[in-house]
C-alpha angles and dihedrals in degrees: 000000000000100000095038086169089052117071112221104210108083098229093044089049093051084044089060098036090063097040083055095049097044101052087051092053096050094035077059092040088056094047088047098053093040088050094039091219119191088195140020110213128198136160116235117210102175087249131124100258091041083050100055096033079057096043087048092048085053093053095043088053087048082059099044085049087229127139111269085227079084089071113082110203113188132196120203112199111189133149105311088037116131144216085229097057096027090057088044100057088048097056105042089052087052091050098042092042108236133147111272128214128178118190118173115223101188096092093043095053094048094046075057094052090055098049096049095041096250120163105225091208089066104085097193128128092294094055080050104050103030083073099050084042086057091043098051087044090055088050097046090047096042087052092051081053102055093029101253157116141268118245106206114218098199123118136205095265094062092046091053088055103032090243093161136084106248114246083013132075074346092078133065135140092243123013107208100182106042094112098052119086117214098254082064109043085067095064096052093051094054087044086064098042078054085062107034127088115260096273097059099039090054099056087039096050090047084058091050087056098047116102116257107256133141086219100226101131125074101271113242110233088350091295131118107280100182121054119184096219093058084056119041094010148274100304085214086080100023074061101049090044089046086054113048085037095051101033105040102014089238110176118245091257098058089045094053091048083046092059101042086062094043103042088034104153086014111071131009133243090249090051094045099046089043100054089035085063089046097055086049092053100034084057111050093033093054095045091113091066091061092043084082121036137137138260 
């Protein structure tokens, strides 16, 4: 099977989408009550695991019967934002109710350039994380304001690779999505697009069909320039190697073996082998990041 984490039987698929949901919106229920948190704050990207950590936050205050102005969702426009994603996160806050919150980063990133010594014409990890670092502290320190707590975005997938800038998007009070590997997070969004009014299906819908991309770099044309998948690989396969690593322990050789049968004609023996190397380095090099992670 080539998506071993997705049912494919559509029943069995919905089934498992609201278990899943639903364990992730009480396991957040739980977390809010024991906290007492007055707010739950996450920043929305317009982008799929902003989207389903927000979705998630809106059913665990339906459960707390509690308004969903208690939850503080934040966009963060800076210098690879979109109008795409920007107009996204705008309106899905609008249609589920939340409070909504735009801080611009741009000025304070730059202020940080200067003071580091960072040319902002470099566009090298620094340029990169200096943004998501600037984004988590306005979180942390939005969430001291109004009493609450930081919702991480992060899955499983990104965990597995060490797709996330440390103490940055790396950090959160409370992570809602880090068992749930990206193939997946897709179907539980569109699980919830399937449930939602017009309105709602249609914005979410139009995110599911964004490119992946941590938006970091200038956009080229005012489209999306970096894509995740170009560069650490296609998750459909990041997810089938985590799997049968994770789950049955299986070596490197018999997963690659695996794979040539199960994306046969779809993808070729080099690919395979290249992305599969980098699976195996990406994770045992990243692990500290994982060392210390939160709830």
């Amino acid at each position: 099977d080539k998506a071993p984490f997705v049912p494919s039987d559509k029943a069995a698929l919905s089934s498992r989408a609201e278990a899943i949901l639903r364990i992730q919106s009480y396991g957040l229920k739980k977390r809010l009550e024991h906290t007492r948190a007055k707010t739950a704050v996450i920043g929305v990207s317009g982008g799929l695991d902003s989207t389903l950590a927000l979705l998630v936050a809106v059913r665990a205050m339906k459960l707390l019967n509690r308004p969903l102005s208690d939850i503080c969702a934040v966009t963060m426009p800076g210098f690879g934002t979109t109008k795409r994603t920007h107009s996204n996160s705008e309106k899905l806050c609008s249609l589920l109710g939340v409070t909504f919150k735009e801080v611009n980063i741009t000025a304070a990133v730059e202020q940080h350039f200067k003071d580091i010594g960072q040319d902002p014409a470099c566009l090298d990890v620094t340029y990169e994380n200096s943004q998501a670092r600037e984004r988590t502290q306005l979180l942390m320190d939005i969430a001291n304001q109004h009493g609450g707590i930081v919702i991480g975005t992060g899955d499983l997938s990104e965990l597995a690779l060490g797709w996330a800038t440390y103490n940055g998007d790396h950090m959160s009070m409370y992570a809602v999505n880090a068992s749930i590997p990206k193939t997946l997070v897709r179907h539980l969004v569109r699980y919830e697009a399937m449930h939602g009014n017009d309105e709602l299906r249609r914005v979410l819908l139009d995110i599911l069909d964004t490119p992946v991309s941590p938006e970091l770099l200038p956009p080229k044309d005012g489209e999306i320039s970096q894509k995740t998948e170009d560069l650490v690989g296609p998750y459909e396969l990041h997810d089938y190697y985590l799997y049968y690593m994770l789950r049955f322990g299986f070596t490197p050789r018999k997963i690659y073996a695996m794979a040539l049968r199960s994306f046969a004609g779809q993808y070729d023996a080099e690919t395979i082998k290249k992305w599969l190397k980098t699976f195996y380095r990406r994770f045992f090099q990243q692990q500290f990041k994982r060392s210390c992670l939160p709830d």
